[in-house]
C-alpha positions in Angstrom: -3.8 -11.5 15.7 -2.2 -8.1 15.7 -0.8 -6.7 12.5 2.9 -6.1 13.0 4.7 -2.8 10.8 7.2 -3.7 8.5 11.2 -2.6 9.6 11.5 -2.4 6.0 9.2 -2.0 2.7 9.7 -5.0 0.6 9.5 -3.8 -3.4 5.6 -4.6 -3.9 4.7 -2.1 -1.0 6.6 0.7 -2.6 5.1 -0.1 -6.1 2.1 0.0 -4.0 2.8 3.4 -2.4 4.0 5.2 -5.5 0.6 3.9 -7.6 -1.0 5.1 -5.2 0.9 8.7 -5.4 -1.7 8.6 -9.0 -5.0 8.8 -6.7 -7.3 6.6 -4.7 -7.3 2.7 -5.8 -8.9 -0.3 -4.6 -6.7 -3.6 -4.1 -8.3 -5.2 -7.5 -6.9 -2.3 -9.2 -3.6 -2.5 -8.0 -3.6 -6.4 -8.2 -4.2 -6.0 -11.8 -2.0 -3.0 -12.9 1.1 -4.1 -10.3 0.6 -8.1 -11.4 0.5 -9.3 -7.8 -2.7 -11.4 -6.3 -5.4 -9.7 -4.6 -4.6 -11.1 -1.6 -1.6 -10.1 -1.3 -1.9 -6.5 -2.3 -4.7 -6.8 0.2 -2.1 -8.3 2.7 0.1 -5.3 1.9 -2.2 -2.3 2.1 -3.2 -3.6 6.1 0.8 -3.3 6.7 0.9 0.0 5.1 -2.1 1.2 6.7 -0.6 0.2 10.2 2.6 2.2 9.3 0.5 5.1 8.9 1.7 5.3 5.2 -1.6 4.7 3.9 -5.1 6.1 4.8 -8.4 3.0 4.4 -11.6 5.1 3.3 -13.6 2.5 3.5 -15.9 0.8 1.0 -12.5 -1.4 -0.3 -10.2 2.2 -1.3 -7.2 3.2 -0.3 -4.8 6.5 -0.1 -1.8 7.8 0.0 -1.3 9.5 3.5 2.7 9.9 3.4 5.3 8.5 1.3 7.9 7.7 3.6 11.2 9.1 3.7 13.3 5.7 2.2 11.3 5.9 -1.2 11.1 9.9 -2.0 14.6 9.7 -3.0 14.0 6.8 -5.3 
């Protein structure tokens, strides 16, 4: 099933976006500090990664690759 890009970040994938403004995380990290399941965060980071916000290095981390326009002004 292909993974579809969000029109719109919800909340948790700009808390996502601006922990990860701190350095390279891994989804249990995030889980933890943010207070949302693994799963989800997991869920999240795959929609992030397809909107080319995010960069997956493999071996379960994650990067910021570009914080997107709607959330630098925040």
């Amino acid at each position: 099933m292909p993974i579809t890009v969000p029109h719109e970040l919800n909340r948790a994938d700009k808390r996502i976006l601006r922990a990860l403004e701190d350095g390279v995380r891994n989804p249990s990290w995030l889980a933890d500090e943010l207070d949302y399941s693994r799963q989800y965060v997991h869920q999240r980071l795959q929609l992030l990664v397809a909107a080319e916000h995010v960069n997956n290095l493999g071996h379960g981390l994650y990067e910021l690759e570009a914080l997107p326009e709607e959330i630098e002004e925040d």
